[in-house]
C-alpha positions as CSV (number, residue, x, y, z in Angstrom):
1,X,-6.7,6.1,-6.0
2,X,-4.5,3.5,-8.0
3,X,-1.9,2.2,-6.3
4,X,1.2,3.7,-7.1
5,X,3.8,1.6,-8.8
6,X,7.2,1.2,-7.8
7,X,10.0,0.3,-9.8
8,X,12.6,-1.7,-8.5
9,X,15.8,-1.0,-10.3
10,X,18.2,-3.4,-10.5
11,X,21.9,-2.6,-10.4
12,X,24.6,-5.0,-12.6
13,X,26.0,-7.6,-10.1
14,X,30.0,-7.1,-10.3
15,X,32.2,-9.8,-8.9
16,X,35.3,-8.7,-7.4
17,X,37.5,-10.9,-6.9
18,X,39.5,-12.0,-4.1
19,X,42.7,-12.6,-4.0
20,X,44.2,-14.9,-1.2
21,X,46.1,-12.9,1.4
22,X,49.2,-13.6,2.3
23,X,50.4,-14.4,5.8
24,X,53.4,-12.5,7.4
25,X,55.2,-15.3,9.6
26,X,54.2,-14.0,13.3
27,X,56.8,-13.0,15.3
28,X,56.6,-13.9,18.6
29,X,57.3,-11.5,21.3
30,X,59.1,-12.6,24.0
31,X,57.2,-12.2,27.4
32,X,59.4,-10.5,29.7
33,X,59.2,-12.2,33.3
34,X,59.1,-9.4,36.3
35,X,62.3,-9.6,37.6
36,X,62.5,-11.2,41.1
37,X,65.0,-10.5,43.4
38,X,67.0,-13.8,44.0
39,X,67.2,-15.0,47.5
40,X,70.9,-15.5,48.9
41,X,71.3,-19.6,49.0
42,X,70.7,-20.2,52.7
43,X,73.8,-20.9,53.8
44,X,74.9,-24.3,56.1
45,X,76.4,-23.6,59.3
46,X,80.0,-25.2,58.8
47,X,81.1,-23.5,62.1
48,X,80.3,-27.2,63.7
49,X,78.5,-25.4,66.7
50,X,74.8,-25.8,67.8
51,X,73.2,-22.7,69.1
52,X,70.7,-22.2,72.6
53,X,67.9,-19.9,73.0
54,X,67.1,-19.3,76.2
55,X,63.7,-17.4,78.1
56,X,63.2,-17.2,81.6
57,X,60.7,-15.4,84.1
58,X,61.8,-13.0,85.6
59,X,64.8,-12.6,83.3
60,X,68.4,-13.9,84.5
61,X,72.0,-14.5,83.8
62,X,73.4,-17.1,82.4
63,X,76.1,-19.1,83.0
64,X,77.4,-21.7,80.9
65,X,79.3,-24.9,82.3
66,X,80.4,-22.8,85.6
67,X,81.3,-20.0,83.7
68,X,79.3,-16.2,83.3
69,X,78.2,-15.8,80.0
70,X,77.6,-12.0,80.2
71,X,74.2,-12.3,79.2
72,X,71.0,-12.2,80.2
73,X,67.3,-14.0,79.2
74,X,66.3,-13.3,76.7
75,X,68.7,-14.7,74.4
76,X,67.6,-15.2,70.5
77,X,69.2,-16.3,67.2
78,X,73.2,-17.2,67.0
79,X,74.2,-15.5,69.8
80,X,74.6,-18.3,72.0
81,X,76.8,-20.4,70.0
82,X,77.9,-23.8,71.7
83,X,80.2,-26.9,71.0
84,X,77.8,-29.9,70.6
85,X,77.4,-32.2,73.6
86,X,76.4,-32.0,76.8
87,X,76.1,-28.7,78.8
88,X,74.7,-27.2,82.0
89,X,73.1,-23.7,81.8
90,X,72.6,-21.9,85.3
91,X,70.2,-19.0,85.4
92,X,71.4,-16.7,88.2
93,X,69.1,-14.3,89.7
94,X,70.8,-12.5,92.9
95,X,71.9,-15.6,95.4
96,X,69.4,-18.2,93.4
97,X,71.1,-20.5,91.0
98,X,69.2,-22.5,88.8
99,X,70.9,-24.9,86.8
100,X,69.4,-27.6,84.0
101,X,71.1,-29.6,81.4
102,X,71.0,-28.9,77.7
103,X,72.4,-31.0,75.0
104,X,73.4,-29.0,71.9
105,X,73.5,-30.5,68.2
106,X,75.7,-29.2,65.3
107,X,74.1,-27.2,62.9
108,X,70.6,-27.3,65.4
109,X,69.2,-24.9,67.8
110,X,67.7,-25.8,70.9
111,X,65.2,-23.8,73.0
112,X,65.6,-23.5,77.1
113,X,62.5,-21.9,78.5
114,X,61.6,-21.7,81.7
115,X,60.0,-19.7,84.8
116,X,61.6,-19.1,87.7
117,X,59.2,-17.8,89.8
């Protein structure tokens, strides 16, 4: 058997021709930042007072310079609030007094721990 032919047909080339395309300025988006609560400035103590925290085992009362506080160990935060200087805190447990000396900053808090036991 002959080979069989095949016949290749050829199509026209066309040329199309391109025409430059034109650019659109881009627009920018703005990116939206997620929101953050903002954080109240920290405010300085202007009160002119230093505070005490004071811990104890077992917990006591506390007397200030001679005088009953109303309070007892544990005490945290501003609740202590005290003019800066020299002070003498007593932790009273029944009869026992204990007494120690504290000196108090403006604007700084000072720690007291101790046990009593």
């Amino acid at each position: 058997m002959p080979p069989e032919e095949t016949s290749a047909e050829t199509k026209p080339e066309t040329k199309t021709e391109t025409k430059p395309v034109e650019k659109k300025p881009e627009t920018k988006v703005a990116e939206k930042k997620p929101e953050t609560p903002e954080k109240p400035a920290e405010k300085a103590d202007t009160s002119g007072k230093g505070y005490l925290v004071i811990t104890s085992k077992p917990s006591a009362k506390i007397g200030i310079d001679g005088t009953d506080t109303g309070l007892s160990t544990p005490i945290s935060g501003k609740t202590l609030g005290l003019t800066p200087g020299k002070h003498k805190v007593t932790f009273i447990m029944g009869d026992d007094r204990y007494t120690f000396p504290v000196t108090i900053t403006a604007g700084k808090t000072e720690r007291l721990d101790k046990d009593l036991q």
